[in-house]
C-alpha positions in Angstrom: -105.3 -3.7 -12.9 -105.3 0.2 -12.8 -109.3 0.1 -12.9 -109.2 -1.6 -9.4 -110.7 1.3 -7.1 -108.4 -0.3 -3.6 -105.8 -3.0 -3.1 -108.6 -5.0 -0.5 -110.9 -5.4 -3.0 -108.3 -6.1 -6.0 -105.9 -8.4 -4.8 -106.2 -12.5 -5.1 -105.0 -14.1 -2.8 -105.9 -11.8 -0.1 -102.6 -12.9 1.8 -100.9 -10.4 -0.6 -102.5 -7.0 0.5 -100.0 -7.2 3.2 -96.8 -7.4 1.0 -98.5 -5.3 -1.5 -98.8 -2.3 1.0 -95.0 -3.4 2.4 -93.4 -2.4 -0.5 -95.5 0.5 -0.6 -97.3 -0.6 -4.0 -99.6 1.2 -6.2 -102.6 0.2 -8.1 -101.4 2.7 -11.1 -99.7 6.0 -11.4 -101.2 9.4 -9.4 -102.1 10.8 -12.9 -103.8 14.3 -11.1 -100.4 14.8 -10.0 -99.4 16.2 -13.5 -102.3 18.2 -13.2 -99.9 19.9 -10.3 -96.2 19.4 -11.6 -94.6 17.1 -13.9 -91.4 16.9 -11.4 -94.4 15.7 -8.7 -95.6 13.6 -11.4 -92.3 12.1 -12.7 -91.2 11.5 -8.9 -94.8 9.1 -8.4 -94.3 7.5 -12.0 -90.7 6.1 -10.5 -91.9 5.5 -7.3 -95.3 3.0 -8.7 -92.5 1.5 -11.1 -89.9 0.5 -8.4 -92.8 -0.9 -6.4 -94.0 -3.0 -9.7 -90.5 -4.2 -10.0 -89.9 -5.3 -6.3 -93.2 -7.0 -6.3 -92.0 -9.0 -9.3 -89.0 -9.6 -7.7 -91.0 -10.8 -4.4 -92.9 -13.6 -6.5 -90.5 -15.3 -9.0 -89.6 -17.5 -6.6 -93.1 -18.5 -6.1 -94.4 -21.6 -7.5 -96.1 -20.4 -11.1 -97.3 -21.5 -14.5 -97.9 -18.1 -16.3 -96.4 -15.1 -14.7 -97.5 -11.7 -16.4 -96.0 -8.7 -15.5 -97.6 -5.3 -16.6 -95.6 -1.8 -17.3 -98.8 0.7 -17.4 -96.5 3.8 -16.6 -95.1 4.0 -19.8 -98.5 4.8 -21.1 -99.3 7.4 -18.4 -95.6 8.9 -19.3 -95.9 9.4 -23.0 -99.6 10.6 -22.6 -98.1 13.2 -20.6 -94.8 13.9 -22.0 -94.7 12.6 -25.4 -93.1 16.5 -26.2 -90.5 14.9 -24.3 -89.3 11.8 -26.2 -89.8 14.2 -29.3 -87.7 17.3 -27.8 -84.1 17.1 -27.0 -84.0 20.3 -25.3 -87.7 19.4 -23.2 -86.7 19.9 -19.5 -87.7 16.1 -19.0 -86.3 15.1 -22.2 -83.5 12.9 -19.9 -86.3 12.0 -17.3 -88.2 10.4 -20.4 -85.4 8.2 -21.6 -84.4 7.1 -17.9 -87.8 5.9 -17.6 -87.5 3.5 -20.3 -84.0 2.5 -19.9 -85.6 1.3 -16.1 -87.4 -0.9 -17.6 -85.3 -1.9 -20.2 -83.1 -3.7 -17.3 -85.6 -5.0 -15.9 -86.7 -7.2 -19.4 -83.4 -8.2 -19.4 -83.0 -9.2 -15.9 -85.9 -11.3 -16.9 -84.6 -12.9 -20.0 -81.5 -14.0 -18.2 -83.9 -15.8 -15.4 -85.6 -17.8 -17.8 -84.7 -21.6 -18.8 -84.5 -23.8 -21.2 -88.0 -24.5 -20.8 -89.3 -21.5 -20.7 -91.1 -18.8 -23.6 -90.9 -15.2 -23.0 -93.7 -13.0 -24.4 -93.8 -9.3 -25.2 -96.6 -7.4 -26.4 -98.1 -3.9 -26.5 -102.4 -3.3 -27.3 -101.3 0.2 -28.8 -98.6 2.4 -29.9 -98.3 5.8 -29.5 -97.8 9.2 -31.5 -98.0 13.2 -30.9 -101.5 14.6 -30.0 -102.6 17.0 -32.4 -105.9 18.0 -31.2 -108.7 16.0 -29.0 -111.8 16.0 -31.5 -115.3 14.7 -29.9 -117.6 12.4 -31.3 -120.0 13.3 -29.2 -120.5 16.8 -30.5 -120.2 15.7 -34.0 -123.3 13.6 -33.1 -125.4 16.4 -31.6 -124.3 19.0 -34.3 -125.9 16.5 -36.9 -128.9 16.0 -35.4 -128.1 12.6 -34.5 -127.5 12.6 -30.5 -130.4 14.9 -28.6 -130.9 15.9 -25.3 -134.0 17.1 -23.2 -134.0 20.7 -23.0 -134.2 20.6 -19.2 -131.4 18.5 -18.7 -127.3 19.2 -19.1 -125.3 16.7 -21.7 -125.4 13.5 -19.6 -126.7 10.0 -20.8 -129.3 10.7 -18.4 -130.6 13.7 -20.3 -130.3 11.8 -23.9 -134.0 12.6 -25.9 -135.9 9.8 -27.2 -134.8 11.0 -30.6 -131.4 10.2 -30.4 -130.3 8.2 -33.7 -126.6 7.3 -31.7 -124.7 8.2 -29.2 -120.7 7.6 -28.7 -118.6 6.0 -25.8 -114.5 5.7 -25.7 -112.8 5.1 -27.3 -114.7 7.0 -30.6 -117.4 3.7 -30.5 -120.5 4.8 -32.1 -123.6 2.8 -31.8 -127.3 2.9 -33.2 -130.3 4.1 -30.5 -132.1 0.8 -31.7 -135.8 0.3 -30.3 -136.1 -2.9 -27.8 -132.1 -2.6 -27.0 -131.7 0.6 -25.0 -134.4 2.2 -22.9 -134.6 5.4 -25.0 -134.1 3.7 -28.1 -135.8 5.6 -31.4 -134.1 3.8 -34.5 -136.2 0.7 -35.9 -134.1 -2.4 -36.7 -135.5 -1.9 -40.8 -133.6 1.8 -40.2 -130.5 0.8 -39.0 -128.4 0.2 -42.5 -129.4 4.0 -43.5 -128.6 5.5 -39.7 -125.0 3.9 -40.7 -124.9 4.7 -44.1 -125.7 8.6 -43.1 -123.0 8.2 -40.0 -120.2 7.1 -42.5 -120.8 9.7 -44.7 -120.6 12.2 -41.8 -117.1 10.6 -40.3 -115.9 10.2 -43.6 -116.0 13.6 -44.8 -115.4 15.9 -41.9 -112.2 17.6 -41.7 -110.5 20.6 -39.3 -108.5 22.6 -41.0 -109.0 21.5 -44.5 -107.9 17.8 -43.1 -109.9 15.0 -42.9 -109.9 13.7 -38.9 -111.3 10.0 -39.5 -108.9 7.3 -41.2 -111.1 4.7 -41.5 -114.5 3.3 -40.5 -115.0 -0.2 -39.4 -118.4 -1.8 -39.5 -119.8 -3.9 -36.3 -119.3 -7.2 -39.0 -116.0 -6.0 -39.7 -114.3 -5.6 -35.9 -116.1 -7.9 -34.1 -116.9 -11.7 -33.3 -117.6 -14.2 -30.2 -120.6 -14.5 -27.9 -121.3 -10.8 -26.7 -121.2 -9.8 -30.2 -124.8 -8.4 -29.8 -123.3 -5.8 -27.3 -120.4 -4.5 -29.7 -120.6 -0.7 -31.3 -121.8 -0.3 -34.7 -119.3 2.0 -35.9 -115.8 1.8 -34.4 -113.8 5.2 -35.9 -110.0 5.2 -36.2 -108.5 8.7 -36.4 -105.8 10.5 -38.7 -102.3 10.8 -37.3 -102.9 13.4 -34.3 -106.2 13.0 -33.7 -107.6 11.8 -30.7 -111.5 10.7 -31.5 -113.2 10.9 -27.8 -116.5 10.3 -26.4 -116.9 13.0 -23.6 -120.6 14.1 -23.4 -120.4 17.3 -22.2 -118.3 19.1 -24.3 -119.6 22.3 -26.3 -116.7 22.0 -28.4 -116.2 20.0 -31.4 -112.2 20.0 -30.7 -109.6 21.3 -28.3 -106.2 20.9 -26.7 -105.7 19.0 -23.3 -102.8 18.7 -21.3 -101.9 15.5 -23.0 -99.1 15.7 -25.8 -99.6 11.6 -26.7 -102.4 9.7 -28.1 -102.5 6.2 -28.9 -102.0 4.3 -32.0 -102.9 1.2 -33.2 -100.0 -0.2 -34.1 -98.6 -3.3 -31.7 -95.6 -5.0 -30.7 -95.2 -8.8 -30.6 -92.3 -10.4 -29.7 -91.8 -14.5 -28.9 -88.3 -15.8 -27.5 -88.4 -19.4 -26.4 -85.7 -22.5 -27.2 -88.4 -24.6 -27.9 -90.6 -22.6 -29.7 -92.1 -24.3 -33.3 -93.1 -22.9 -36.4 -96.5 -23.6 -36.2 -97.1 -21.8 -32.9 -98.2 -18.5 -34.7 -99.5 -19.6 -38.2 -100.1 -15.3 -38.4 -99.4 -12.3 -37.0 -101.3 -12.6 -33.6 -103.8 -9.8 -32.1 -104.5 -9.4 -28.6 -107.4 -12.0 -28.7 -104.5 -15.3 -29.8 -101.9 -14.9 -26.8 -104.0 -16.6 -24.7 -104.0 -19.7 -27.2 -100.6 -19.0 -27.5 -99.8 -19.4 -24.2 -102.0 -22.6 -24.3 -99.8 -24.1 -26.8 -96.6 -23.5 -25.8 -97.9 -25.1 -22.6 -99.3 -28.3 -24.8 -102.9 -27.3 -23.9 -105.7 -27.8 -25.7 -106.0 -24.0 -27.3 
């Protein structure tokens, strides 16, 4: 997984590390090399991909129940050069589409592997659109009066005042300073409803521009279940095509423009081929959190 800080550490069984660093393979995408030139950056994307690909390759022929293979450089690409798919004339307009046609192939070199009893599964946890504008939540926050720091301190959690109301963490979660959950904690439980009545009403309203930046607002009841539900935000804020709702701390500015030209969406793919595969498999349209019972299914496990 690209959070993995080194292969030695990340890599089950540890037998692998020395194929994995044969073929040269890479955790994730050099990202700071768009930072230096996308013809530097475009040249790594390729180079982690045809890595991915030969590793897959390498372990088909291995003895396996689930095999999950993982494209995260088309993300990385259309953060970067979403301009690109959009532009015809873009310098890296044909550098874009190659990219995808790559792995185009290499789905359907993998549908032609599979057998009669086998399901293949493809999904996406977002889509993607053109960045308008990065807007922080953050700043919002302390420009309400809702998110304080000490004054001898810079912006850092570390320097958050004891009357902070909420703070924000990525992506644009928003949750309550309760008393006896978090160190500094200032809100009383009876205080919570009207902390996130007055929050709404913030999110709600605020626009750049004469346009509103928030889409909708979904309560803590309303986005979450399961056993760590006492950890989930309280607010979770979904923003307005081209706006990319952020958590960064520090910033002074309530919005800007990064070198990014591609947010996320959150819109999905799911797509289910299989010979065998029945009706009552998917009884809805799954979300991330039913593939695994999927999965269990199709294999005649209990889900």
């Amino acid at each position: 997984g690209f959070v993995a800080l080194d292969l030695e550490r990340a890599v089950y069984p540890s037998s692998l590390t020395p194929v994995l660093k044969n073929l040269e393979y890479q955790v994730d995408v050099d990202s700071e090399k768009a930072h230096q030139s996308m013809e530097l950056f475009i040249k790594n994307l390729n180079r982690t991909n045809e890595a991915r690909i030969a590793l897959y390759r390498h372990l088909w022929d291995e003895t396996w129940k689930t095999f999950m293979l993982v494209f995260t450089g088309t993300d990385r690409l259309m953060h970067f050069l979403w301009d690109a798919c959009e532009d015809e004339d873009n310098a890296f307009h044909k550098e874009f589409n190659d990219y995808f046609r790559r792995i185009d192939e290499v789905i359907g070199e993998i549908a032609g592997k599979i057998g009669d009893e086998d399901n293949l599964i493809m999904l996406s946890d977002h889509g993607f659109e053109r960045l308008g504008k990065d807007v922080y939540i953050n700043s919002i926050l302390k420009k309400e009066g809702f998110l304080k720091f000490k004054e001898d301190k810079t912006a850092n959690f570390s320097g958050i005042d004891y009357d902070t109301k909420a703070f924000a963490l990525d992506p644009a979660r928003i949750y309550v300073n309760l008393k006896g959950k978090y160190p500094r904690g200032s809100v009383a439980v009876e205080e919570r409803e009207k902390v996130i009545r007055d929050l709404k009403d913030i999110f709600k309203n605020f626009e750049i521009n004469g346009r509103k930046v928030v889409k909708r607002i979904y309560g803590k009841e309303e986005a979450y279940d399961g056993p760590y539900f006492d950890q989930a935000p309280d607010l979770v804020l979904i923003g307005n095509k081209g706006y990319n709702l952020k958590a960064a701390i520090n910033s002074e500015n309530i919005y800007s423009n990064g070198i990014f030209t591609g947010k996320h969406t959150e819109d999905d793919a799911f797509l289910l081929i299989g010979k065998k595969v029945k009706d009552d498999i998917i009884s809805a349209y799954p979300g991330v959190g039913d593939v695994v019972s999927i999965i269990n299914r199709l294999q005649g496990e209990d889900i």
